[in-house]
N, C-alpha and C positions, 0 to 999 in steps of 0.2 A: 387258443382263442376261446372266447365265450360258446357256450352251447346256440351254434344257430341250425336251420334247417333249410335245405336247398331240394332244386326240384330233382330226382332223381330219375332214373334209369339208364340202362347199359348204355355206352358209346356204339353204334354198331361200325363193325369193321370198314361198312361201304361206305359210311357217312362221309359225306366231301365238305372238307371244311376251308371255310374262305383265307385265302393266303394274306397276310399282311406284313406291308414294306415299311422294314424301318430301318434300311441302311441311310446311314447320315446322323441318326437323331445321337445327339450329345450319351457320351458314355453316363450310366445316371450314374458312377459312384466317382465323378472327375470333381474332386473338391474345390474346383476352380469355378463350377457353378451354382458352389455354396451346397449347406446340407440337404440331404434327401427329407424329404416330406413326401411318405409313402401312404398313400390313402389305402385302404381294405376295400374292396368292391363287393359285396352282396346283391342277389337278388334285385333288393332297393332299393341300391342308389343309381341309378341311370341318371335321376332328375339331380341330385347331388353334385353328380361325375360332370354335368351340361353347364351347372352355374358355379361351381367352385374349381375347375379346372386350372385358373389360373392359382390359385394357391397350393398348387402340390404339385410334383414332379415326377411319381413314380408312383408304377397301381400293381397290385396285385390282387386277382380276381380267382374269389374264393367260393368257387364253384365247383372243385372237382373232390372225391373222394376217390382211394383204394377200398376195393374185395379184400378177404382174404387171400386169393388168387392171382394179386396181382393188378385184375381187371380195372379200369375207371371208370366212375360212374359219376354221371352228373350234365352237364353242358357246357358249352365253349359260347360264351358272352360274344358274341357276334359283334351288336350293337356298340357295346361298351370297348373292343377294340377297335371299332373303328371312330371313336370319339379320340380314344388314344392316338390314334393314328393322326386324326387332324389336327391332334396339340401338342404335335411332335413330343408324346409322351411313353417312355415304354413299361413294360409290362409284364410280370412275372405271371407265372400260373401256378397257383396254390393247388396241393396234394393234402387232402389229411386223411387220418383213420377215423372218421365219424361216422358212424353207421346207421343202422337202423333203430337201436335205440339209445345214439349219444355215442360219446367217446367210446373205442372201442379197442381195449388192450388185446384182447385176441388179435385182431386184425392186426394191428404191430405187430403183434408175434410169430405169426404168420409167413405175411411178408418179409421180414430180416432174416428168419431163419430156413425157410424153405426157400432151397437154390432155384427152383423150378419160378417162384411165385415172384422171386427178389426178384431173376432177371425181366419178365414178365414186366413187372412197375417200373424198372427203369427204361425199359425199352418204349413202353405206354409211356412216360414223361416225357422223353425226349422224343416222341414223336410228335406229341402234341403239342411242345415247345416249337418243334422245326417247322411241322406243318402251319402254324399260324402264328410263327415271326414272335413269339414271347423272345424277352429277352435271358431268360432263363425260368427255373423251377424254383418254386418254395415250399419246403418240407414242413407239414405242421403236424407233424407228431404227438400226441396227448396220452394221456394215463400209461404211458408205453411202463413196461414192469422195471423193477430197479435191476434185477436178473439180465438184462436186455440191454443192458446200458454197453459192452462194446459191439455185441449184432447192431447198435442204432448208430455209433459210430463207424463202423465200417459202412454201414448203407450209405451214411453222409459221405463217407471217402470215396468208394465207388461209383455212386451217382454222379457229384464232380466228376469224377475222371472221365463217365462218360459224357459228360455236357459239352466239360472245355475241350472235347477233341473236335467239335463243331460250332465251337467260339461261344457257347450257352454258360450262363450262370447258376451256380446255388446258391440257394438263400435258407436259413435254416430258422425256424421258430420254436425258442426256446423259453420255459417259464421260468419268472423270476426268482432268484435265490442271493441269500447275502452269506451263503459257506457252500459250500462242498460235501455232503453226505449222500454217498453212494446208496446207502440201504433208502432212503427219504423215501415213502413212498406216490410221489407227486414228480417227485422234481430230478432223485437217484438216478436215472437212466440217461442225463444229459452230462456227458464230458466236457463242458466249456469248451475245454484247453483243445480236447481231441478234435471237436465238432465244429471250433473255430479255426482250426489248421486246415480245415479240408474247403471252409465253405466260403464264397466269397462275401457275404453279408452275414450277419447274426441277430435277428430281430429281436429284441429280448422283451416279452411278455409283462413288462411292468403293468398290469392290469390286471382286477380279480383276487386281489389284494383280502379283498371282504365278496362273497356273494351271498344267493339267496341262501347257500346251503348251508350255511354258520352264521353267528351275530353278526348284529349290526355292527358296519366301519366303511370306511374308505373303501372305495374300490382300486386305487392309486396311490397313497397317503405319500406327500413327498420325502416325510423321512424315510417312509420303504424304500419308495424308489432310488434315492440318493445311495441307501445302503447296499443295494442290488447292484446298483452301477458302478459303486467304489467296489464289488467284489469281480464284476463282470471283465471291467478292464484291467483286472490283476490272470484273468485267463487267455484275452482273447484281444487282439488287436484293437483298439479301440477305432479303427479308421473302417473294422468291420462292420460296427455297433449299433444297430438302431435300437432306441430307446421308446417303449409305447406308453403312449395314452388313452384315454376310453374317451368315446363321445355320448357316456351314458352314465347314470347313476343307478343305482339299486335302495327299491322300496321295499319296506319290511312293515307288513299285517303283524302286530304286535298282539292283538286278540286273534289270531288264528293260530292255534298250537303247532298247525302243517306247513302255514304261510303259504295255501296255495293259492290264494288271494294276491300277494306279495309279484314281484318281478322287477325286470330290469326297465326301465326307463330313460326313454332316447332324451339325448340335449333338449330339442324342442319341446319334451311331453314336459319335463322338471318345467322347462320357463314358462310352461301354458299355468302348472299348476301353481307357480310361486305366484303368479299374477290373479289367479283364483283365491288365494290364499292371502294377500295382499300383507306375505311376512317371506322372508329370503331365510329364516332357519338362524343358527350362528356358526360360527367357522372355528372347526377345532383349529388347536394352538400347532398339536403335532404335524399332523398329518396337511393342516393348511386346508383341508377338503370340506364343506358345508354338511349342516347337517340340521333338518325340516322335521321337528316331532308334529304330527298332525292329527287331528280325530274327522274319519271322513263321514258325511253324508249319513251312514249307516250306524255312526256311533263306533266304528272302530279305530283302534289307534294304530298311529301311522309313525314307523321312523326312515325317514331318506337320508341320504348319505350320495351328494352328489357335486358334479368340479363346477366353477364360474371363473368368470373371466380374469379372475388375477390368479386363483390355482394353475388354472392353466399356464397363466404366463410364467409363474414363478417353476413350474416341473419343465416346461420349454425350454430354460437356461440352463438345465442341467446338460444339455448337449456342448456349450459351450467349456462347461465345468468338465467334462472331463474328457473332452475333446473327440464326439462321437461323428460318426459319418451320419446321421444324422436320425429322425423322428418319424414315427409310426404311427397312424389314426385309425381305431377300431369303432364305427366303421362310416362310410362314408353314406349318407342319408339320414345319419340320427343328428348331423347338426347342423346349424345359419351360421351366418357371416360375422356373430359376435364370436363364435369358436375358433373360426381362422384368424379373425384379426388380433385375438389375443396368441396364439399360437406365432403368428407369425412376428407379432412383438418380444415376447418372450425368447426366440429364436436370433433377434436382433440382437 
């Protein structure tokens, strides 16, 4: 996932946390109720989660981190499962390695390879899973070493085993890649093939394509993703597949040598500014994705690179195209009602 930041500290052992009932609610990977539309839950979107509800079907609430130890840190969205709860929606509970300062390949390493620390996180998952009725677990693993890549499979495979001995799922977040190179040092450490045998969904990170940390481009480009996903389900089931999207663009301070002027911008920040700006940019031919050179206020120059409503609709078909379980929204809070309606057209 993109670099976000949640509120932190320990789970404490006593903590009692609220049980929720979701025996009945629709299996979410039954293709009979049409593709998954899995929103990302942050901090944020409570007010998102309240009015956009009807248009997604599956949340996963990304609020927990591992220690190196094992330990989880973060909080258990109260609120926000019991919204799920009233719109007979269920609900994964997101795991990653993001730590105190950002992705954190230690903390990967850690955990896979220390027995003491591995059983510890699965044990911490699944209880946190059982104790408040998620419908299983989502592993987001990031910068994990190319070194690591069958410790990160095996995690996936024993994790699973322990979930589905109490009817729980895995879900696994993977970044986007159009080959297979083990050394990669981004993407090396994700077995497709190995990590889609074991898991019951495969979210695959088509997003981040371009960020702040390199030139200006897409954050999504749909040639990318196209090429991601023609490699994706040569590994991996494709009924496993979800396919993501960004409900953001990224802005680039062009007079800043550091760019730390520069950042990500939500759906709604871009439409506030294209309407300040009273020009929409032009739309690369490749990638489909828009693109706003601007000079702000201050006299600096500005390049954005972000989706509208027919990018959207045109990367949504791609589920169609290669026949995915279904689509992934990063994250829920950065957008309005023209982001779903095109989504959900595109999906048509």
């Amino acid at each position: 996932m993109i670099i976000r930041k949640i509120a932190a500290g320990l789970l404490a052992a006593a903590l009692i946390l609220t049980s929720r009932k979701t025996s009945g609610l629709a299996d979410s990977n039954n293709a009979d109720t049409g593709p998954i539309v899995l929103g990302y839950y942050t901090d944020q979107s409570d007010a998102s989660l309240e009015r956009y509800h009807n248009r997604f079907n599956l949340l996963a609430t990304d609020t927990l981190n591992t220690d190196a130890q094992g330990n989880l840190v973060g909080f258990i969205p109260e609120k926000a499962l019991a919204a799920a709860d009233r719109y007979g929606m269920n609900a994964y509970a997101l795991v990653s390695n993001y730590g105190e300062n950002g992705w954190d390949g230690d903390i990967a390493r850690d955990v896979l390879h220390k027995p003491a620390a591995k059983i510890r996180l699965i044990r911490n998952m699944l209880d946190i899973v059982r104790d408040n009725d998620y419908v299983g677990i989502n592993i987001d693993f990031e910068e994990v070493r190319p070194e690591d890549r069958e410790a990160l499979s095996r995690f996936v495979r024993d994790t699973a085993r322990e979930m589905r001995k109490f009817g729980k799922k895995t879900m696994v977040s993977v970044p986007a890649k159009t080959g297979d190179d083990p050394e990669n040092g981004w993407s090396g450490a994700f077995d497709y093939e190995a990590i889609g045998s074991h898991a019951d969904l495969v979210q695959v990170m088509t997003y981040d394509e371009h960020g702040i940390w390199g030139e200006p481009g897409s954050a999504a480009g749909l040639n990318w993703i196209d090429a991601s996903l023609k490699f994706a389900v040569t590994e991996v089931d494709s009924s496993k597949l979800l396919a993501g999207v960004p409900a953001y663009g990224n802005d680039w301070n062009l007079s800043d040598p550091t760019d730390q002027s520069g950042g990500m911008m939500a759906w709604t920040e871009v439409r506030t500014l294209i309407r300040e700006l009273n020009t929409a940019g032009t739309r690369n031919a490749e990638s489909k994705s828009m693109m706003l050179r601007y000079t702000a206020d201050n006299g600096d120059k500005h390049a954005m690179w972000y989706e509208d409503e027919y990018s959207i609709k045109l990367k949504a078909r791609l589920v169609e195209k290669y026949g995915l379980a279904g689509i992934s929204v990063y994250a829920l809070g950065m957008e309005d009602q023209s982001f779903w309606t095109a989504l959900r057209t595109g999906l048509k």
